[in-house]
N, C-alpha and C positions, 0 to 999 in steps of 0.2 A: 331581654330586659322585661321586668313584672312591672304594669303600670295598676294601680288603685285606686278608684274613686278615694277612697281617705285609707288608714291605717287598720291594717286588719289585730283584732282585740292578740290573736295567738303570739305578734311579734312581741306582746308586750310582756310576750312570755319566753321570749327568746328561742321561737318555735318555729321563724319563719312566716309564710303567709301560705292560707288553702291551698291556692295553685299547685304550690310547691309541694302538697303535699299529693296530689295526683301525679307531676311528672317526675317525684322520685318513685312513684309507685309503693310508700310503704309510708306508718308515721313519722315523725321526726323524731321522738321517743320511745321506748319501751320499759316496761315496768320491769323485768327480769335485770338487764343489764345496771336501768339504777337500784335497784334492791342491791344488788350487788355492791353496786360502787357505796352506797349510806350505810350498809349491813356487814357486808362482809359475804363472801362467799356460802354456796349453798353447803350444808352439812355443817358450816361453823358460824350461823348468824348471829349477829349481836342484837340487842333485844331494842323495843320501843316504850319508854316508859313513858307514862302518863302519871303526870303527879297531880293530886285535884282529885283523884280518877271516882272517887265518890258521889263528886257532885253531879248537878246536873249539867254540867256542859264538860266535864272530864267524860263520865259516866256514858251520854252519848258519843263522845268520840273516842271512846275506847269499842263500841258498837261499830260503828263506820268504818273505822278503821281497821276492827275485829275480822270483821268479814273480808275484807278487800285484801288483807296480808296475810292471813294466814294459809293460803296456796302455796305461799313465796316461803313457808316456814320461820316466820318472824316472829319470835315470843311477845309476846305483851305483857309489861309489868305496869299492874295498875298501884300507885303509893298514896294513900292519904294516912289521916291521923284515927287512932283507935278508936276515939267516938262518934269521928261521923260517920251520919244516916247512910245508907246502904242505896246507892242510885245505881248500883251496877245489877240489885236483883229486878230494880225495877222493869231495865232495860231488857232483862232477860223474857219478859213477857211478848214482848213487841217480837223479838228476834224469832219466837216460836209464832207467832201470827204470821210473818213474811218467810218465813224458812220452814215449820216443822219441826219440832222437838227433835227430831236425829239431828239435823243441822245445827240447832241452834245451839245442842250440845255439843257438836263437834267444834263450836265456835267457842263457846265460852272454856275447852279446855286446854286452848291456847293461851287462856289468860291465865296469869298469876297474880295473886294480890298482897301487897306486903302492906305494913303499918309500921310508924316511923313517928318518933314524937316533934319533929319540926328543927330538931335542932341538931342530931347526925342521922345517914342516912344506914338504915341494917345493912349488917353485914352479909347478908345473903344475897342484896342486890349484885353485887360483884360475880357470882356466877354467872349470870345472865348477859357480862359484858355489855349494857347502856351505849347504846350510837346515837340515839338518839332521844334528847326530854322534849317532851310538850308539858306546856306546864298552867296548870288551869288553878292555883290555890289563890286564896282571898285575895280580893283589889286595894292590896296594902303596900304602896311602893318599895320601903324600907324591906321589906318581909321577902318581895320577890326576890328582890336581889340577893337576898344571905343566904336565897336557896339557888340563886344561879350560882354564886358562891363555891358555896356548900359542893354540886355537882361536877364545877370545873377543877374543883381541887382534889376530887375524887377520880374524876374519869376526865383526864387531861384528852381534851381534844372532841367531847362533844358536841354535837350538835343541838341548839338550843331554840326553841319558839317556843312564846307566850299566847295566850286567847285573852290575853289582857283586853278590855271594853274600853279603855280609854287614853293608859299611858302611850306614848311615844315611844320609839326606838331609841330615840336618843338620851330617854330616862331611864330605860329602863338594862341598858347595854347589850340587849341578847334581839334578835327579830321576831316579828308577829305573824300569829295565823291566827286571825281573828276570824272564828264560826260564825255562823248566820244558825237562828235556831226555827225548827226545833233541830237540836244538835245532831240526833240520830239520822237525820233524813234528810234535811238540806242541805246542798253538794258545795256550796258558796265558803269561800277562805279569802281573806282578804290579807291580802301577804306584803308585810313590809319588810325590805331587806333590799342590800344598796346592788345587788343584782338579782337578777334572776337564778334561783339555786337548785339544786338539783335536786333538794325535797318539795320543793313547789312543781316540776318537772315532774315530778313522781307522785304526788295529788295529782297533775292533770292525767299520769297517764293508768291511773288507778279510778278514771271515771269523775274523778272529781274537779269545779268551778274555780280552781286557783285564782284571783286576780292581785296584779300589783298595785301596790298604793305608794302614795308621799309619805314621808314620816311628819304628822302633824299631829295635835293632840287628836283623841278620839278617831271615830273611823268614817268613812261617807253613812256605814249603814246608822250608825250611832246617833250621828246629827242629823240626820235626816227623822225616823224613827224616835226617838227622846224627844224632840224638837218638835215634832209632830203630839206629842202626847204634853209637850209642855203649854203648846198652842191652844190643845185643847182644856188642859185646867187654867188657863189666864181665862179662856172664855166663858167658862163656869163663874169665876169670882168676878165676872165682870158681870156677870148675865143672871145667876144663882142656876142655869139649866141644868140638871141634873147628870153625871156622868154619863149612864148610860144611854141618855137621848141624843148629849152631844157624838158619841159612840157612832148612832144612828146616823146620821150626818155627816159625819167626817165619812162614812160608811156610801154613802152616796155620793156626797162628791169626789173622793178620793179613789174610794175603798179599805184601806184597813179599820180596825176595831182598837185602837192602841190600848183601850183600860182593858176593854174583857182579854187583848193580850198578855199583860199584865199580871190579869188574875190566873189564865191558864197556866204561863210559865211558873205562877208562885208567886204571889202579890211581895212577899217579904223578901225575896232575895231579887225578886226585877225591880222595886220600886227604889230597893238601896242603890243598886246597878245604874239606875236610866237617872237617880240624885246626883253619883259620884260623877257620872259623865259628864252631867248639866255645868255643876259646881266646877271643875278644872276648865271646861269649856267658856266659864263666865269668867273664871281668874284671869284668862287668854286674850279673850274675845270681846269681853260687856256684856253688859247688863240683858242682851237678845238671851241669853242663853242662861239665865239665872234662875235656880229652882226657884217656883212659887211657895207662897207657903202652904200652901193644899199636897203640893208634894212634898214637903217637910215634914207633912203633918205624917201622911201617908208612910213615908220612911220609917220617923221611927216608931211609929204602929207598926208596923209591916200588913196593916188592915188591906183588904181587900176593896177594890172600887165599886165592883157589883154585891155591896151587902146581902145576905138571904132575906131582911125584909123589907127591898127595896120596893118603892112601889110602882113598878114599870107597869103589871098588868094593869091598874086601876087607873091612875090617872095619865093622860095626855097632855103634854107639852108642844104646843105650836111653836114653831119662829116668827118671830114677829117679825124682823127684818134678815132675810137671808143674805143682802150686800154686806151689812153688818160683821155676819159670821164668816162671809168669805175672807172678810178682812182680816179680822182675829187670826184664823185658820191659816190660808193663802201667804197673807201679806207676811206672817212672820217668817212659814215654810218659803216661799221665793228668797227672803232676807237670807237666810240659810244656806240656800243653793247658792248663791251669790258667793258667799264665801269658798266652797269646797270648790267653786268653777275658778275665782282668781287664786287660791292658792295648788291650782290643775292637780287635784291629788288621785286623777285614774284619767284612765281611756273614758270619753263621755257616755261609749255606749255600755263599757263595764257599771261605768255611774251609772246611770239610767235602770241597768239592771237590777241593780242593786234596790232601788225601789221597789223595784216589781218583785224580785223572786223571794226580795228577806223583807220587806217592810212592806210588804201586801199591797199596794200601789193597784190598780186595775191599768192606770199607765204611767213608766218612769215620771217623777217630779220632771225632768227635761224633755220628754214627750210634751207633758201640759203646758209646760213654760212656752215652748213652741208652736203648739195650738194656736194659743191664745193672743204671741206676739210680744216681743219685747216693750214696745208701749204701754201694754195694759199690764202686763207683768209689776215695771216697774211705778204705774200705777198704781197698784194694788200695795205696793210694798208704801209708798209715799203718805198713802189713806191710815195706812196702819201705824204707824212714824206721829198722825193726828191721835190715836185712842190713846196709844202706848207711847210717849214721847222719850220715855229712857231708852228705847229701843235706838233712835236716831243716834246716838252718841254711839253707838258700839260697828262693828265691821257691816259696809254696806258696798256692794260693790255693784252698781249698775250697768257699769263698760261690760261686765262680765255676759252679759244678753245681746252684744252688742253685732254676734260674729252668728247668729242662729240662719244666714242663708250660706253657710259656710258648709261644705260636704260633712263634716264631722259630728255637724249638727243635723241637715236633711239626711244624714243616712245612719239613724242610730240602733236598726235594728237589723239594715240590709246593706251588703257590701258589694262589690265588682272587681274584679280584676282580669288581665288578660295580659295575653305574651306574645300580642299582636298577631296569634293564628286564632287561641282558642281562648276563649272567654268563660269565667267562671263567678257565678253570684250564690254569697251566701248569708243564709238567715239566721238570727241569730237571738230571735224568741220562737218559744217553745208553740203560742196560736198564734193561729192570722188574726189582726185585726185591721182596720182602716189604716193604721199610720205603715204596717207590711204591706198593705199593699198599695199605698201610695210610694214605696220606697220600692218595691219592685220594678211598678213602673218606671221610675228615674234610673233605675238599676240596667234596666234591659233598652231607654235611651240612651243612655250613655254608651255601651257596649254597640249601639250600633250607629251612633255619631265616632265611633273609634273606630268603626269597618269592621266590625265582628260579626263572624257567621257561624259560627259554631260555639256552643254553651252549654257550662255544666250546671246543675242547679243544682244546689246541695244545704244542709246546715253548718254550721262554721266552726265544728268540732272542739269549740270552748265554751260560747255563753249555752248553747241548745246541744241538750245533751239525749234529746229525744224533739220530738216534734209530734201535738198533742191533740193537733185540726185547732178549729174557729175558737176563737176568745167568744163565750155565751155569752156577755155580758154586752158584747155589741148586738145581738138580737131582741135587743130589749124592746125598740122603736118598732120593730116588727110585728110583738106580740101586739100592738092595737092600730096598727096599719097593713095592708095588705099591701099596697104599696109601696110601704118602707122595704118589707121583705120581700118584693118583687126586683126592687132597684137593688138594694144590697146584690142580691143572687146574679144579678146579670151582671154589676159592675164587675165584682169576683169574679166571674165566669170569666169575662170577655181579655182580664188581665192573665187569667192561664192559659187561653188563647193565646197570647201573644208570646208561648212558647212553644207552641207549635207552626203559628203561623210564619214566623218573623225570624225563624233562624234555617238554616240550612242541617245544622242535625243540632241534637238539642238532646241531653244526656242528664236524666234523675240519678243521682245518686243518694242513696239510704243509709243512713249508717245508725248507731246507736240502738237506745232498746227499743223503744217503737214509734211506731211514722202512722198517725189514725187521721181521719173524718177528713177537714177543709184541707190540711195540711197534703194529706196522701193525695186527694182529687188534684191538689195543684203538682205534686212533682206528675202525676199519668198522665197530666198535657205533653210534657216531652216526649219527643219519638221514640227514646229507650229509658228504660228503669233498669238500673241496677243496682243491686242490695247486698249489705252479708245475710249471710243465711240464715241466723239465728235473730235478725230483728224482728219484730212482731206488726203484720199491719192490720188494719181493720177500720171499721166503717159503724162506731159506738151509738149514732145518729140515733137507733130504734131505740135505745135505754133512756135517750133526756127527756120524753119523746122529740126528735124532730126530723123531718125530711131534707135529704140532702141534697143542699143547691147551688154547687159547684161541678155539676155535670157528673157526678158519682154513679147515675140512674143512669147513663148511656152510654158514654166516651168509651168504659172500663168495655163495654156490651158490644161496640162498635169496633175494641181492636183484636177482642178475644173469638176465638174460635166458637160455631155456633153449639157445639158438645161441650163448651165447658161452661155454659151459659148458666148454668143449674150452678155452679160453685161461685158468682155470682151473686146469683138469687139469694143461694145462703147464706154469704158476706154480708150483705144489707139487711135482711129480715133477724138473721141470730145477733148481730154484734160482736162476736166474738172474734178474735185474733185469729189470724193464722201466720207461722214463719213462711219467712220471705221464700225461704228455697220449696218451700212447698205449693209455692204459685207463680213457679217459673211457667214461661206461656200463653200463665191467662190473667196474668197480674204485673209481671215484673217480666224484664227478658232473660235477666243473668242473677244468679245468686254464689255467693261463693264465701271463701276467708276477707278477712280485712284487706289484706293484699294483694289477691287474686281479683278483689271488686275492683279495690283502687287501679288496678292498671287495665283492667277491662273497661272499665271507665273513659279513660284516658284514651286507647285502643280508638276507643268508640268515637270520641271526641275526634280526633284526627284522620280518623279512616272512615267512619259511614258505615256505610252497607257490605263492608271490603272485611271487616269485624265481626259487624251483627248482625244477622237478617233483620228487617225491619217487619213488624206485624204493622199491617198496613190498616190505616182509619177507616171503616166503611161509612160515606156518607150518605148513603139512601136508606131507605124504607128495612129496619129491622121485622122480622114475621118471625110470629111462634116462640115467641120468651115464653119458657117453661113455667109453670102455672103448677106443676107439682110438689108439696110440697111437705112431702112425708121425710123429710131430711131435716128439719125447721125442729129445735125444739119446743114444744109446749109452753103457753104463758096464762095463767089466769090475770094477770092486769089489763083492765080493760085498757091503759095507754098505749102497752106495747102493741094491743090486739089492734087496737086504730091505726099507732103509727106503724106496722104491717101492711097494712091493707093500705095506707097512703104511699108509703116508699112503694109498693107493686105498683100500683095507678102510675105512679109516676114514671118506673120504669119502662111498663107500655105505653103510656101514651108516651113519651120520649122517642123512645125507640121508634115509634109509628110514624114517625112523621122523617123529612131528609136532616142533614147535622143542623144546615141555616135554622130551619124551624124550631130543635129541640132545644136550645140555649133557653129560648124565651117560654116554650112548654113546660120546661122541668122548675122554671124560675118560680112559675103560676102558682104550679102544685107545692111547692116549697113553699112560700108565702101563704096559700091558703090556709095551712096546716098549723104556720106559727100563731095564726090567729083564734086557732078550735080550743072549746074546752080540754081537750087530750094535754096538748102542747102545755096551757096555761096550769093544770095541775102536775107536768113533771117538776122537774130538776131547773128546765128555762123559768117555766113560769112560778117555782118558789122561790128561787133565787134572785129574779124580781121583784116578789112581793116583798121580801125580808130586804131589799138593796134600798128598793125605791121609794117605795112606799111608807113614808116615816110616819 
């Protein structure tokens, strides 16, 4: 019997739980057999058409999906109308950036593109035998349907989703796969459908963030996101502060940009988009959710919010009260959450994500809500209930914060589970930051309040589909306290510790496309790494510049043999990747296929040392880290040339001293570094000035 600290996100995919997927030794899916089963057999596949397929969100998933099917021999027919704009050459750009024009050709010659005046479907589609529509054409209810219509009367017995932005299921009769954008590149579908289906099954096993939803109006990302951008034009017409500053602002306290999102996506076709969702959401809901007239205006302009001759660089707008705009801001977005929590429309930790990955969040709306406490939460909504008093009449649901020391609430980014031998925890954002690793820690109490002694550490094969090291954005405190990044580094440290120390074998597992910086230092505390061979790790620290302070400088030094100590050195000083099966030894124990890992894994878990030989920790005094350094390539930036010469120092002195001493040695030299001019003109210290600094 599998016991869980709470529900793992995959069941909700009808996929089972992690565990399950080590002690069958394989996935629960495979993408060949359901190609199969939605297609038809190899040499006679039926095709994927995408109607929309012009636009921008046709146009990118005709891209994503271009690439990911066409192994499997899946035609793509892309269908829109003969006038519109061409988003499919657009895409074709991108596809040669990420691929190289052989590929990208060999991609796009999969696709076919037919035109179709709206009202019968050409007669040439019928070759191509349709299993499948995705259907991306205008957000006109009456219009979708005559073309679901239109397809079931033609091709009895297809399969049918929408990317509808806002209809229901139950309006619109066909199920949703609702994209997260930018369409081309974010993995996120928000899928409604009264089970779990085996094209959602075939997005996740095609690499892609499938998640299920409730059938209610609009989507979690929609209200969250629009709600967000509506909160910030009330506060404009309450304030006159100009877009762009408030931009700034929600940018700090939040993180996303929602106007200059806007304006990237296409001011005229997102601002009709983020109107139409507001408007059925207020027909539903009240008056919370009612376009402003600044977005009315906005609509039917299709103007842009960031004008060209705004006056951003001239003049400066203070706040005069920032309680003020928390309220404006906060109290509406809580009000918000409030709703999508009592009407449970996801798993909380898919919710959560859902902030973060597609509405740029620095952490889930339910992360913050939890920070801060249901008292002040609903605080904060009640202050705002005072500016905006029409808001008090519409959906408010306060019980909904009520259950936040509830596991499903404490563990929204990290899971547990065990089968009473072997215990398994997984993470399920892509960086660490404070709330990973305070969930860690409850992660591996828990596991050994249940008598676990053996642990796999892994990510949790749905929401983290890579693992990417530290969230920058928590090193901010660091950049003007040495302190701050002295505490950060040892608390981090001392919780990866606690997978070496505190379990009897304790097993990294790798998977996806790659595993870099905080994130890689934390699975190399386990006694064994094992990986598939084609994932990519690495140690990017010398590119932002910063020094790494989660025992990357020694641990890695302390299990590897002293000749391989120079491919190390290189790891840290180049930044550059290297596959996993190429640092069996002195990085990793075992590398292999998916399911050669997966049961090595597993092996490992249950047997020890009977499995793997253990590379053993050396805790004393390291001498003679290689100093040579004619393998390094070349940098004229004087940061990378600093943070070089700081990640060396740190590696020696680390290494110099016994393991009890280097935790706090390498913390020092990490800390000191985030505070030097190098640090404070990368990638850390612009992305602070441009966050924080308003």
């Amino acid at each position: 019997m599998i016991k869980t600290m709470r529900q793992s996100t995959l069941e909700t995919l009808g996929l089972g739980t992690v565990i399950e997927i080590f002690r069958n030794g394989k996935l629960p899916v495979d993408a060949n057999s359901l190609v199969d089963k939605i297609f038809g057999d190899s040499g006679s596949r039926g095709s994927m058409v995408i109607s929309g397929s012009k636009g921008i969100v046709g146009a990118g998933k005709m891209m994503q999906l271009g690439v990911r099917l066409m192994e499997f021999g899946v035609p793509l027919v892309g269908l829109d109308m003969g006038g519109a704009s061409d988003g499919l050459s657009f895409q074709y750009n991108g596809l040669v950036s990420s691929f190289g024009k052989k590929r990208a050709d060999e991609i796009m010659s999969n696709i076919v593109q037919l035109h179709y005046d709206g009202r019968s479907l050409p007669k040439h589609l019928q070759t191509f035998n349709p299993r499948f529509l995705l259907e991306a054409i205008p957000e006109i209810l009456e219009v979708k349907k005559s073309h679901y219509k239109l397809f079931n009367e033609t091709f009895p017995g297809i399969t049918i989703r929408s990317v509808t932005s806002g209809f229901p299921m139950s309006e619109l009769g066909v199920g949703i796969a609702h994209p997260a954008f930018p369409h081309q590149i974010n993995k996120i579908w928000e899928m409604v459908e009264d089970e779990p289906s085996d094209i959602t099954k075939l997005f996740w096993a095609l690499g892609l963030i499938p998640m299920e939803m409730k059938d209610n109006w609009a989507f979690v990302l929609d209200v969250l996101f629009c709600g967000l951008t509506l909160s910030g034009i009330r506060y404009h017409e309450a304030t006159n502060m100009p877009f762009w500053k408030i931009d700034k602002y929600i940018r700090k306290n939040l993180g996303p940009n929602p106007f200059r999102a806007h304006d990237a996506i296409g001011a005229k076709g997102a601002n009709f988009l983020t109107w139409s969702c507001l408007h059925h959401l207020s027909k539903h809901y009240g008056e919370l959710y009612s376009p402003a007239a600044s977005l009315v205006e906005h609509k039917d302009s299709g103007s842009n919010w960031y004008p060209q001759n705004h006056l951003r660089p001239v003049i400066n707008w203070s706040m005069d009260d920032s309680d003020e705009f928390d309220t404006w801001i906060l109290g509406s977005l809580f009000q918000m959450t409030s709703l999508i929590l009592h009407e449970k429309r996801a798993h909380l930790s898919a919710m959560n994500a859902i902030g973060e990955q597609c509405a740029q969040f620095r952490k889930g709306v339910l992360a913050v809500i939890r920070s801060i406490g249901a008292d002040k939460a609903i605080r904060t909504v009640e202050a705002y209930h005072k500016i905006h008093p029409e808001a008090s009449d519409s959906v408010w649901y306060p019980d909904a914060f009520s259950h936040l020391e509830d596991k499903s609430w404490q563990q929204l980014y990290v899971n547990a589970e065990h089968d009473g031998r072997v215990g398994l925890i997984s993470i399920s954002r892509e960086s660490y930051n404070h709330d990973v690793d305070a969930e860690l820690n409850r992660a591996v109490d828990w596991l050994k309040t249940e008598g676990i002694e053996r642990v796999i550490l892994t990510a949790d094969f749905h929401l983290a589909t890579q693992l990417v090291g530290a969230d920058t954005s928590e090193f901010y405190p660091a950049l003007e306290s040495v302190e701050e990044g002295f505490n950060l580094s040892v608390k981090w440290s001392l919780t990866c510790r606690r997978f070496h120390n505190e379990f009897k074998t304790s097993v990294a597992f790798i998977n996806g496309k790659r595993c870099l910086g905080g994130m890689l230092e934390l699975l190399l505390h386990c006694h064994y790494v094992v990986a598939v061979g084609d994932s990519l790790l690495g140690a990017p620290e010398v590119t932002l510049p910063v020094v790494p302070g989660m025992e990357l400088c020694h641990w890695t030094f302390r299990k590897a043999n002293s000749q391989d100590w120079h491919k190390l050195v290189k790891l840290l000083l180049d930044g550059k990747f290297v596959k996993a099966k190429d640092s069996v030894g002195w990085l990793v124990d075992y590398a292999g296929t998916i399911e050669d890992a997966l049961k090595k894994t597993w092996q490992i878990a249950n047997e020890g040392e009977f499995a793997q030989t253990k590379r053993i920790l050396q805790e004393g005094v390291l001498s003679e880290i290689p100093a040579d350094f004619a393998g390094i390539s070349q940098a004229d930036d004087s940061t990378i040339i600093a943070a070089r010469k700081a990640i060396f120092e740190n590696i020696r002195s680390s290494c110099s001293v016994n393991l009890s001493e280097a935790l706090k040695v390498q913390a020092r030299h990490s800390a000191e570094f985030m505070t030097s001019q190098y640090c404070r003109r990368g990638f850390v210290g612009n992305d602070f000035q441009k966050t924080m600094l308003v």
